[in-house]
Residue frames relative to the residue before (quaternion, step in Angstrom):
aa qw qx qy qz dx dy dz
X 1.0000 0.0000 0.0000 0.0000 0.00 0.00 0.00
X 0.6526 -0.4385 0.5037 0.3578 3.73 -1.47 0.48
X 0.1518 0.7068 -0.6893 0.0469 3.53 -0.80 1.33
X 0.0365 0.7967 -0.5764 -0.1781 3.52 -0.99 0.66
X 0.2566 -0.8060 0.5197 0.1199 3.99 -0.13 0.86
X 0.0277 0.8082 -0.5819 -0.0869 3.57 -0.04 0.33
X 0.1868 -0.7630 0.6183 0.0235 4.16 -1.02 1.35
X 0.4064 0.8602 -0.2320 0.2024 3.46 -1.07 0.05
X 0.7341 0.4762 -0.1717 0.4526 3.23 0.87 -1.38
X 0.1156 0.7442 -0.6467 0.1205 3.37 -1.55 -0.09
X 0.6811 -0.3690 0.4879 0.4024 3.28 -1.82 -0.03
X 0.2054 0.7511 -0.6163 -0.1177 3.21 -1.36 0.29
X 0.3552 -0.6829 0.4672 0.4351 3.47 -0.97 0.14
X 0.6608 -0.5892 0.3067 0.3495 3.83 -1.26 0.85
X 0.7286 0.1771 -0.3822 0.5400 3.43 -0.46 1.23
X 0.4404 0.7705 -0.3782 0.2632 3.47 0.75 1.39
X 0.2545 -0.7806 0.4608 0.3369 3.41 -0.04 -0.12
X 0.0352 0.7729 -0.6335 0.0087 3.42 -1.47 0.19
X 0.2084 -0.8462 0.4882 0.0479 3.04 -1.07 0.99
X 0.1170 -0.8570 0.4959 0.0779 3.67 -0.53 1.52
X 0.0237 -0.8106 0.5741 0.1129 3.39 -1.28 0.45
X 0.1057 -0.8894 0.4432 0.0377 3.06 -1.46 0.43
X 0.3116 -0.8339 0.4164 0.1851 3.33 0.05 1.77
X 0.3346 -0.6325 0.6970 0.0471 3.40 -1.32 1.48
X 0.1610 0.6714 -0.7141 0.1158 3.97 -1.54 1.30
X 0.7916 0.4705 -0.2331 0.3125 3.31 -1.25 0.37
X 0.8078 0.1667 -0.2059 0.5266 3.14 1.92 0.18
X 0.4860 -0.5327 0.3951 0.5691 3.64 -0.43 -0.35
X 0.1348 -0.7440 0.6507 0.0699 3.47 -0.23 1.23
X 0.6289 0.4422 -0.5899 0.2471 4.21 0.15 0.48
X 0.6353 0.6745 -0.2291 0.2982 2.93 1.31 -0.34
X 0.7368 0.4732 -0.1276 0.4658 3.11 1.60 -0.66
X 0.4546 -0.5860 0.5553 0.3762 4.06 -0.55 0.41
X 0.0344 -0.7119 0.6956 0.0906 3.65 -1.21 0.17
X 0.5193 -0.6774 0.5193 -0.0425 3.02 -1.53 1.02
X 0.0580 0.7879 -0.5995 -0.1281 3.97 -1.17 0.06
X 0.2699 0.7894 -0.5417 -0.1022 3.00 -0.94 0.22
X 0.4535 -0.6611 0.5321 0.2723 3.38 -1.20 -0.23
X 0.1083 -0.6589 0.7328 0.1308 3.47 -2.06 -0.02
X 0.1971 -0.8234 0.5292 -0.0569 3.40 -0.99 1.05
X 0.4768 -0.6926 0.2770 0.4649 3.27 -0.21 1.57
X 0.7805 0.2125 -0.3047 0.5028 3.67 -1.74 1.26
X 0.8609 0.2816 -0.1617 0.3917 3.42 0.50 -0.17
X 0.6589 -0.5390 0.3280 0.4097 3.44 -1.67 1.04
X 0.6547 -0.4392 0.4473 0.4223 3.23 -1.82 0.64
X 0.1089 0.7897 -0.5919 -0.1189 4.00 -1.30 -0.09
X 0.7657 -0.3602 0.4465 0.2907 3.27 -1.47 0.65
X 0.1662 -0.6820 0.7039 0.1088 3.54 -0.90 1.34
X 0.6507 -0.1973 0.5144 0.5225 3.10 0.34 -2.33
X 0.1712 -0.6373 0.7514 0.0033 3.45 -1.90 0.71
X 0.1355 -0.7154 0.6804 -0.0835 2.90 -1.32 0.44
X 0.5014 -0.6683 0.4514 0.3133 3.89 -0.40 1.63
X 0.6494 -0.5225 0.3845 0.3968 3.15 -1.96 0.27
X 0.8611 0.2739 -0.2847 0.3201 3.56 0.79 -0.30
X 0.7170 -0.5426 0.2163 0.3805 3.53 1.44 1.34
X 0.5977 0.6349 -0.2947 0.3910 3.50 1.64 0.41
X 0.8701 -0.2401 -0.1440 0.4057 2.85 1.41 0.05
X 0.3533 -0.7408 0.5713 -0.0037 3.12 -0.85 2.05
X 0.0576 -0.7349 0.6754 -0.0227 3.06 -1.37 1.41
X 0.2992 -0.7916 0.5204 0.1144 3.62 -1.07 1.16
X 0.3746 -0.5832 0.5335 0.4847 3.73 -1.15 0.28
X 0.7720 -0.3264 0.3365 0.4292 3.80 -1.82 0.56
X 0.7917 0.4231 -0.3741 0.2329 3.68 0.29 -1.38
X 0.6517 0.4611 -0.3418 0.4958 3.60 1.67 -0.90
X 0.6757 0.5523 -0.4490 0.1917 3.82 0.12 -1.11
X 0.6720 0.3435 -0.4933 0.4325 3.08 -1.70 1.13
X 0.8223 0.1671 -0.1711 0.5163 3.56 0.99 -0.49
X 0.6835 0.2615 -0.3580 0.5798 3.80 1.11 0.42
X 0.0242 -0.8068 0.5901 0.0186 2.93 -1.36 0.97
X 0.4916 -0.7384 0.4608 0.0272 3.88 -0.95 1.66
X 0.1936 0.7848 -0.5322 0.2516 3.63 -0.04 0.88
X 0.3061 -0.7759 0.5492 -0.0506 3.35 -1.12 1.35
X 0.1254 0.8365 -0.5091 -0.1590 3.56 -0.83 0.42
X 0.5236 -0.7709 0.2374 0.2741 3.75 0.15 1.44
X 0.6613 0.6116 -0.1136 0.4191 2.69 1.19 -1.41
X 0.7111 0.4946 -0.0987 0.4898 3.21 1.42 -0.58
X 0.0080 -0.7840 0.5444 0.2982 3.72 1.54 -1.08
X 0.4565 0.5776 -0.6144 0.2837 3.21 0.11 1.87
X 0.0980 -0.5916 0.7660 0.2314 3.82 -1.35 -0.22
X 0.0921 -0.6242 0.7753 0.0284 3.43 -1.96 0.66
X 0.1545 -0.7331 0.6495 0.1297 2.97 -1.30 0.88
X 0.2417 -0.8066 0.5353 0.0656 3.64 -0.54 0.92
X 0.1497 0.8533 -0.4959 0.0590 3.66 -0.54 1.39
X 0.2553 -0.7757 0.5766 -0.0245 3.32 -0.63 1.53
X 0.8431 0.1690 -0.1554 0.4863 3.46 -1.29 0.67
X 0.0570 -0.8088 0.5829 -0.0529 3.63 1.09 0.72
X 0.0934 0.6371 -0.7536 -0.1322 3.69 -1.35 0.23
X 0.8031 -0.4011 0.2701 0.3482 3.10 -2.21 0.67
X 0.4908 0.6631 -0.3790 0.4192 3.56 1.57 -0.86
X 0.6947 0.6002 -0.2622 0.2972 3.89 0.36 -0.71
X 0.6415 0.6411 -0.3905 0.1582 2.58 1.27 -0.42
X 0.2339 0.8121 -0.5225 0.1133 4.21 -0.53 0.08
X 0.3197 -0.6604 0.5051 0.4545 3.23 -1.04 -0.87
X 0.2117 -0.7661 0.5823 0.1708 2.94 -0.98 0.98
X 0.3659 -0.6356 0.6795 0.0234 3.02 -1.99 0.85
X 0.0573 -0.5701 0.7901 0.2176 3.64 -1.40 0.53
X 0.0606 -0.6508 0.7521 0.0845 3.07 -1.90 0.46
X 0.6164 -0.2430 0.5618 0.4953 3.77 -1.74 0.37
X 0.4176 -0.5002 0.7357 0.1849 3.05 -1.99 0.69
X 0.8260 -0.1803 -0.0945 0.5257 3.40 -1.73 1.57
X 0.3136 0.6915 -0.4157 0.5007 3.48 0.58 1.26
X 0.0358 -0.8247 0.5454 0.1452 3.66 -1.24 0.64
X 0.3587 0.6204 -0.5274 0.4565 2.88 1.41 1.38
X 0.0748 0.7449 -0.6349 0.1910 3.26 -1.01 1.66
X 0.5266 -0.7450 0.2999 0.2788 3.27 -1.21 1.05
X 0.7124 -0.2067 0.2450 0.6243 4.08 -0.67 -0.70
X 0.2388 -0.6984 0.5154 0.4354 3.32 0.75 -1.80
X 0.1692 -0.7687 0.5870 0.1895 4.03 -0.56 0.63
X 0.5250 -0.6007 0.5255 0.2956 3.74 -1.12 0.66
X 0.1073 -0.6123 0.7826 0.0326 3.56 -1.49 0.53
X 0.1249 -0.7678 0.6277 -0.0301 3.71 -0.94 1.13
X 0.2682 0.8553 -0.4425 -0.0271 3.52 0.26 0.64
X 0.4210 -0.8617 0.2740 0.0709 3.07 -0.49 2.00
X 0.4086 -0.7134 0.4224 0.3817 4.19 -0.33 0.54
């Protein structure tokens, strides 16, 4: 079956970085785009970023680009989301899921402290 496990989170202080990942089993994962997103306490889930099946091209939503960055390593059945310059705003949990897909992982927390 589709498992997606996502590792990673944690406390940070604001300007920090963190790096999240999320192990992909149970499907052909080169074949498919993957996806992040988040949910922040009180609020709807939203679009981080994706990132094609063969790691060429990641596209972010307006609020993350320039500081997150989406990278895949087939060979592995992983996605990482790299995030740099964190603000208190980030915080949530974030989730990868299968592109146009209701396969989504637990989600791991990001705390990002003022």
């Amino acid at each position: 079956q589709v498992q997606l496990v996502e590792s990673g989170g944690g406390v940070v202080q604001s300007g920090g970085s963190l790096r999240l990942s999320c192990a992909a089993s149970g499907f052909t994962f080169n074949i498919y785009p993957m996806t992040w997103w988040r949910q922040a306490p009180g609020k709807e889930r939203e679009f981080v970023g994706d990132i094609s099946s063969d790691g060429s091209m990641p596209d972010y939503a307006d609020t993350v680009k320039g500081r997150f960055t989406i990278s895949r390593d087939n060979a592995k059945n992983m996605v990482y989301l790299q995030m740099d310059n964190l603000k208190p705003a980030a915080t949530a949990v974030y989730y990868c899921r299968r592109r146009k897909s209701n396969y989504w992982g637990q989600g791991t927390q990001v705390t990002v402290s003022s």
